[in-house]
VONU-768709 format. One line per field, with one value per residue: z negated, y negated, x negated of N, C-alpha, C in turn; chain; residue number from 1. Coordinates in Angstrom, 1 decimal. Layout:
nc3	(Z, ...) $
nc2	(Y, ...) $
nc1	(X, ...) $
cac3	(Z, ...) $
cac2	(Y, ...) $
cac1	(X, ...) $
cc3	(Z, ...) $
cc2	(Y, ...) $
cc1	(X, ...) $
unit	(A, ...) $
pos	(NUM, ...) $
***
This chain:
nc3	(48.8, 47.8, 47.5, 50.1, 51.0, 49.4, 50.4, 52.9, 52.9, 51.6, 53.3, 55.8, 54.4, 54.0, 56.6, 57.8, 56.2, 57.0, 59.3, 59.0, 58.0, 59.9, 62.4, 61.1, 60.3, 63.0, 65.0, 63.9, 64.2, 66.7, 68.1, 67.6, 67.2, 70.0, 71.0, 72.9, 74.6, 72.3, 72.2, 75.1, 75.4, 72.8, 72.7, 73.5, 72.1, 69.7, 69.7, 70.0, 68.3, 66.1, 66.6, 66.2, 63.5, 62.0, 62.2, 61.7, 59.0, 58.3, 58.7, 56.8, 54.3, 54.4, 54.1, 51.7, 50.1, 50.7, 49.7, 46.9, 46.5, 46.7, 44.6, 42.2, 42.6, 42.3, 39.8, 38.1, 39.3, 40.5, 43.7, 43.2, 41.4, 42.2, 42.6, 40.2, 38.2, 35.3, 35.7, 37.7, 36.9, 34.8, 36.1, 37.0, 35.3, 33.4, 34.0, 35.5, 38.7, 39.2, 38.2, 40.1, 42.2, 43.0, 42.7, 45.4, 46.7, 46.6, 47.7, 50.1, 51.0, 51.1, 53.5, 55.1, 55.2, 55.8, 58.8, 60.0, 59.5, 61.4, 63.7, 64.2, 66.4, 68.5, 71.7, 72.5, 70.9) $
nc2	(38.6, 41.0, 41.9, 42.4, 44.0, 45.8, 46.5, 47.3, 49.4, 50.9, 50.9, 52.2, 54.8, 55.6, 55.8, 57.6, 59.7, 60.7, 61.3, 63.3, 65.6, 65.7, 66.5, 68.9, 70.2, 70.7, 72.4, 74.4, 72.5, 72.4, 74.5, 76.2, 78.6, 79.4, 81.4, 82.4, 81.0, 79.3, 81.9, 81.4, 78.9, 78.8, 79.6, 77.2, 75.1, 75.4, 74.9, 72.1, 70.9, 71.8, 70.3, 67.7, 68.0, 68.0, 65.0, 63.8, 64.7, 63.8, 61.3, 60.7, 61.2, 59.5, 56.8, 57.3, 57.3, 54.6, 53.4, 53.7, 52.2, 50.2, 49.8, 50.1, 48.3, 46.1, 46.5, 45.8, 43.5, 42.3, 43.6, 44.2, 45.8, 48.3, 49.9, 50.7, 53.2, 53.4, 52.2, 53.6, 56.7, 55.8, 54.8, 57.6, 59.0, 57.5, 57.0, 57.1, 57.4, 57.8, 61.0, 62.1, 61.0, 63.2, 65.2, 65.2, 64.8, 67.4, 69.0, 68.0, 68.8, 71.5, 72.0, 71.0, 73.4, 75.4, 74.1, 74.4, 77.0, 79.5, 82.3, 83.8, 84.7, 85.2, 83.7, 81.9, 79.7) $
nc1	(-18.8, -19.1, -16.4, -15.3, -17.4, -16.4, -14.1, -13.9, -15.2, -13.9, -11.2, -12.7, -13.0, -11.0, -9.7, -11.5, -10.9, -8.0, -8.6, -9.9, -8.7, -6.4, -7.8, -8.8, -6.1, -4.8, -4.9, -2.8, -0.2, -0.3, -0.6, 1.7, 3.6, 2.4, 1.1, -0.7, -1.6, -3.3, -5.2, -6.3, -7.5, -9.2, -12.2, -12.8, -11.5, -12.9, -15.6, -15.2, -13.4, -15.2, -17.3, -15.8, -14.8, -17.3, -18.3, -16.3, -16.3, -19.3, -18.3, -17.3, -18.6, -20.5, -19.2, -17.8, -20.0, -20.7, -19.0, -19.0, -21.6, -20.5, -18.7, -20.0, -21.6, -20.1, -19.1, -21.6, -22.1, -23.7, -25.8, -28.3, -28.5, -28.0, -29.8, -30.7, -31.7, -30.0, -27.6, -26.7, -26.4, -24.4, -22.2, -22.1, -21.4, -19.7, -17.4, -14.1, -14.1, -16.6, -16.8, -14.6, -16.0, -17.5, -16.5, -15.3, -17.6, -18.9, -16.6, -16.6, -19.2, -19.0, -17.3, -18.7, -20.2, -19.1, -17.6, -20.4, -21.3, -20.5, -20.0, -22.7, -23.8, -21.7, -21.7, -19.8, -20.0) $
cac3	(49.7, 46.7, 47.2, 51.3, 51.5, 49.0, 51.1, 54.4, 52.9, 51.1, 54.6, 56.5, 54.3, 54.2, 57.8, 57.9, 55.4, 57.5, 60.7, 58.4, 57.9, 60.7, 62.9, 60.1, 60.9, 64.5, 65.9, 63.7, 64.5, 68.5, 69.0, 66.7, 68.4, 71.7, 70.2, 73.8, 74.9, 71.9, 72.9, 76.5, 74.5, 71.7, 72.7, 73.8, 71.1, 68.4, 70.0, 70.2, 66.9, 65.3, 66.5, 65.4, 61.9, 61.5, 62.7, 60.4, 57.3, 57.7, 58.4, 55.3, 53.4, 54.7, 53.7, 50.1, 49.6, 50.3, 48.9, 45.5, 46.2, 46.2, 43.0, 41.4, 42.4, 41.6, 38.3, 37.7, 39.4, 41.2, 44.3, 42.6, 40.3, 42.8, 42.7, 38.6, 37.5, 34.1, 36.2, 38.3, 35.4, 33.6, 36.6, 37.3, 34.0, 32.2, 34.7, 36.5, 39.7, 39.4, 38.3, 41.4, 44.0, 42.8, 43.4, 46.5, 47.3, 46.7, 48.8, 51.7, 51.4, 51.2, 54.5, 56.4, 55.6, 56.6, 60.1, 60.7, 59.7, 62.4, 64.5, 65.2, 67.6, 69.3, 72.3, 72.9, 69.5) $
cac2	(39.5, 42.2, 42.5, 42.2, 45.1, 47.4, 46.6, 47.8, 50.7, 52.1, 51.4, 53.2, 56.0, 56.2, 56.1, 58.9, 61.2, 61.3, 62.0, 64.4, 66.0, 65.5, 67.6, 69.9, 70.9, 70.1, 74.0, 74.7, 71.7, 72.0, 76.0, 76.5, 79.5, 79.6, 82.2, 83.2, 79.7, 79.8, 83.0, 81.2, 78.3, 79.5, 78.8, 75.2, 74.6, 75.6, 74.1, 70.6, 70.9, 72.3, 69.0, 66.8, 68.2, 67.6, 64.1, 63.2, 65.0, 63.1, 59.8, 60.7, 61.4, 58.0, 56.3, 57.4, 57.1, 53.3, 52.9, 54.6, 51.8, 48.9, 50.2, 50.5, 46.9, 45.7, 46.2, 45.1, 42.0, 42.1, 44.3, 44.6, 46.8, 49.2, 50.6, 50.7, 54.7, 53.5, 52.1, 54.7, 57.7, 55.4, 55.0, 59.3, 60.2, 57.3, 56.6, 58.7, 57.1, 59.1, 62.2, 62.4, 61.5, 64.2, 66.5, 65.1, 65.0, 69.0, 69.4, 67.3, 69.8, 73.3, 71.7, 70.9, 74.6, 76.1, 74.0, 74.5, 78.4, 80.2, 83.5, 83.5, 86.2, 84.4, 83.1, 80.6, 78.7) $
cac1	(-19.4, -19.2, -15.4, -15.8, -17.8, -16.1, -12.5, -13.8, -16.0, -12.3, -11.0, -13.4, -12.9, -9.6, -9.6, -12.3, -10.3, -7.2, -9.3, -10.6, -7.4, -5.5, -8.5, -8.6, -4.4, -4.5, -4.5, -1.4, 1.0, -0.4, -0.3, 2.6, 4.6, 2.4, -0.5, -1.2, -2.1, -4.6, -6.1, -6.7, -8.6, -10.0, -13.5, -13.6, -11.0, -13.2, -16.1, -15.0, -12.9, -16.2, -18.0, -15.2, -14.8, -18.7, -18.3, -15.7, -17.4, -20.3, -17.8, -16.4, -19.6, -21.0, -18.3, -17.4, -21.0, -20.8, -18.1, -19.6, -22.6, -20.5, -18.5, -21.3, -22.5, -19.2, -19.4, -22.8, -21.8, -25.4, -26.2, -29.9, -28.0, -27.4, -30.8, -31.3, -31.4, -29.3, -26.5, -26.3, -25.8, -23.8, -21.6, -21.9, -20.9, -18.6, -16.2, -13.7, -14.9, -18.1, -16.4, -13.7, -16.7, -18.8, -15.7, -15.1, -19.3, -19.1, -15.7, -17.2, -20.5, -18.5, -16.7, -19.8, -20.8, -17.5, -18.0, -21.7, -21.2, -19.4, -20.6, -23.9, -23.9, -21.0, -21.8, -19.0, -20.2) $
cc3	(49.2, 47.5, 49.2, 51.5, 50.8, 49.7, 52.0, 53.9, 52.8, 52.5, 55.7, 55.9, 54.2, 55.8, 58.4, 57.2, 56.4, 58.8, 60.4, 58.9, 59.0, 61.5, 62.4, 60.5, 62.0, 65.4, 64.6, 64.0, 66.0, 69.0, 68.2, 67.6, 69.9, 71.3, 71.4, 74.9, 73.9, 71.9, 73.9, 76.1, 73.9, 71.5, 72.7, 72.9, 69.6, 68.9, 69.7, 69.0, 65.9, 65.3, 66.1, 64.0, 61.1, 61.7, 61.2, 58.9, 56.9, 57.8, 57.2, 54.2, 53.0, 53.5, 52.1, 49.6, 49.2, 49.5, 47.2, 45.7, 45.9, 45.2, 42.5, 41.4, 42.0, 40.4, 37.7, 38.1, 40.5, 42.3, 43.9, 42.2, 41.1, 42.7, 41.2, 38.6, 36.5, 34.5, 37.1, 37.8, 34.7, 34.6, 37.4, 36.4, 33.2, 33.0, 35.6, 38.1, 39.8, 39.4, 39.7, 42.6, 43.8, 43.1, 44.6, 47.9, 47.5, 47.8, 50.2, 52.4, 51.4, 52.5, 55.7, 56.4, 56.5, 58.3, 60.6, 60.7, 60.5, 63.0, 64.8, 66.1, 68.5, 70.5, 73.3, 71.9, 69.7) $
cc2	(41.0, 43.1, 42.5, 43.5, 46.4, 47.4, 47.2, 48.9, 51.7, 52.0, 52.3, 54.6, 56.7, 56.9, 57.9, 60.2, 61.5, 62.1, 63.3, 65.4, 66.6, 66.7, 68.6, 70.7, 70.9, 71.5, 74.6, 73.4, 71.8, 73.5, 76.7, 77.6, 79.8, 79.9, 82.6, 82.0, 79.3, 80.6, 82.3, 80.1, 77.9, 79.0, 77.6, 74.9, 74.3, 74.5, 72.8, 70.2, 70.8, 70.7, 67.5, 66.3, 67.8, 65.8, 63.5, 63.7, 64.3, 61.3, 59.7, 60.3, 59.7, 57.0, 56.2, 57.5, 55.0, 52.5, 53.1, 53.5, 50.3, 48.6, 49.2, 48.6, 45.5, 45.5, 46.0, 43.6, 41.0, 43.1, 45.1, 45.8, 48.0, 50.4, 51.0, 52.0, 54.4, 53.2, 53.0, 55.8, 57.1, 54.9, 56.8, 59.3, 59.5, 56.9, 58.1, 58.6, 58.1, 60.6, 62.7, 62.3, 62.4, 65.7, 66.4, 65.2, 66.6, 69.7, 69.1, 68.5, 71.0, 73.0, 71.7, 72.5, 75.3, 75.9, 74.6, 76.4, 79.6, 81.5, 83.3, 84.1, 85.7, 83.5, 81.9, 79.6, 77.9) $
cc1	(-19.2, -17.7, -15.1, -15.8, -17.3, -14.4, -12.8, -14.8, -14.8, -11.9, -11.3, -13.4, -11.7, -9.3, -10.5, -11.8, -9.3, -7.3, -9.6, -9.5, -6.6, -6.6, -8.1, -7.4, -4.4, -4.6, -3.3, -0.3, 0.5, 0.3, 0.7, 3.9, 3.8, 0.9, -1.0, -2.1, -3.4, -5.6, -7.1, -8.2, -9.6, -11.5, -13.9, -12.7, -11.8, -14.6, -16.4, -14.5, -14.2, -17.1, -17.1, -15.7, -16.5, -19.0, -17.7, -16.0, -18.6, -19.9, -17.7, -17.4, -20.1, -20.4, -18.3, -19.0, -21.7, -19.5, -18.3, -20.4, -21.8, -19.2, -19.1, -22.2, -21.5, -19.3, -20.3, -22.7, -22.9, -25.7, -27.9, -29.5, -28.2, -28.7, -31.4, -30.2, -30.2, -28.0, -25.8, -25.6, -24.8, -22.5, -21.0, -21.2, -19.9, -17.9, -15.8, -13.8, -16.2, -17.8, -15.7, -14.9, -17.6, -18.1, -15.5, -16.5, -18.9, -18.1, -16.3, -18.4, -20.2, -18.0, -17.6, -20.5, -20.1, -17.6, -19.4, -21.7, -20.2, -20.6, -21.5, -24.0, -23.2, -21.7, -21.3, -19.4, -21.0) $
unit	(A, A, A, A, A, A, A, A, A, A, A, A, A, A, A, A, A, A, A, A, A, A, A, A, A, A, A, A, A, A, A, A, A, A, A, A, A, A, A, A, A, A, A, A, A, A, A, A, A, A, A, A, A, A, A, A, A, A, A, A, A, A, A, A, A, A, A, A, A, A, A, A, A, A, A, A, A, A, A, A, A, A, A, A, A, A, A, A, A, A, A, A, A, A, A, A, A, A, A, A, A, A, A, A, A, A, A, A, A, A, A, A, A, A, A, A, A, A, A, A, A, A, A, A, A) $
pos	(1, 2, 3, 4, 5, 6, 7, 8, 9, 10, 11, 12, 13, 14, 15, 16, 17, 18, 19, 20, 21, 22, 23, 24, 25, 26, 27, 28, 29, 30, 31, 32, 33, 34, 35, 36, 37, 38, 39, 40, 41, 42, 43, 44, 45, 46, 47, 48, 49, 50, 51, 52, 53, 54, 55, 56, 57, 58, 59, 60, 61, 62, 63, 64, 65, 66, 67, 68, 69, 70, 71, 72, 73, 74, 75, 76, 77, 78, 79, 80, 81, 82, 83, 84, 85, 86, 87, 88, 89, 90, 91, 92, 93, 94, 95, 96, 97, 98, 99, 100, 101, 102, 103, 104, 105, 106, 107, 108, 109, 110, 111, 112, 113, 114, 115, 116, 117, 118, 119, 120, 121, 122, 123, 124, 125) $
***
């Protein structure tokens, strides 16, 4: 079950990073050369983009969050584990699993500010 649920959590976040991504670039490989067609846009582009990129930030989050739990219960061997403080810290801090999602926790959460912080004055937002 252990090795089950940590195959389709990495799946799911793989899948959720490149959605990530791929939104993320998706007004330079679409309006590449045709800035006047952007202009026309612009609003419902960002819009809908804006509610994507929030979508997939928090797939993402989800994701590498269960995928971090069943690590973490992985190598205890026990899903009990998953809730014991000492296994927790002791997967934060001596593996480079803990280190990378704690970079990738902080990216994910500068990202969700980036989208949620736009014009407030703006009335197409």
């Amino acid at each position: 079950m252990l090795d089950a649920g940590l195959s389709a959590s990495r799946f799911l976040h793989y899948v959720a990073v490149l959605s990530l991504f791929g939104a993320a670039l998706y007004p330079l490989y679409t309006f590449r050369g045709r800035l006047d067609v952007l202009a026309i846009e612009q609003a419902k582009l960002v819009r809908s983009l804006r509610r994507i990129l929030l979508l997939t930030v928090a797939l993402t989050f989800v994701s590498g969050l269960s995928w971090f739990v069943f690590t973490t219960a992985s190598m205890a061997d026990d899903m009990t584990q998953v809730a014991n403080p000492a296994m927790l810290r002791t997967m934060m801090e001596a593996t480079d699993f803990g280190h990378y999602g704690r970079l990738g926790w902080h990216l994910l959460s500068l990202l969700a500010f980036f989208c949620c912080a736009g014009p407030a004055r703006s009335p197409h937002f």
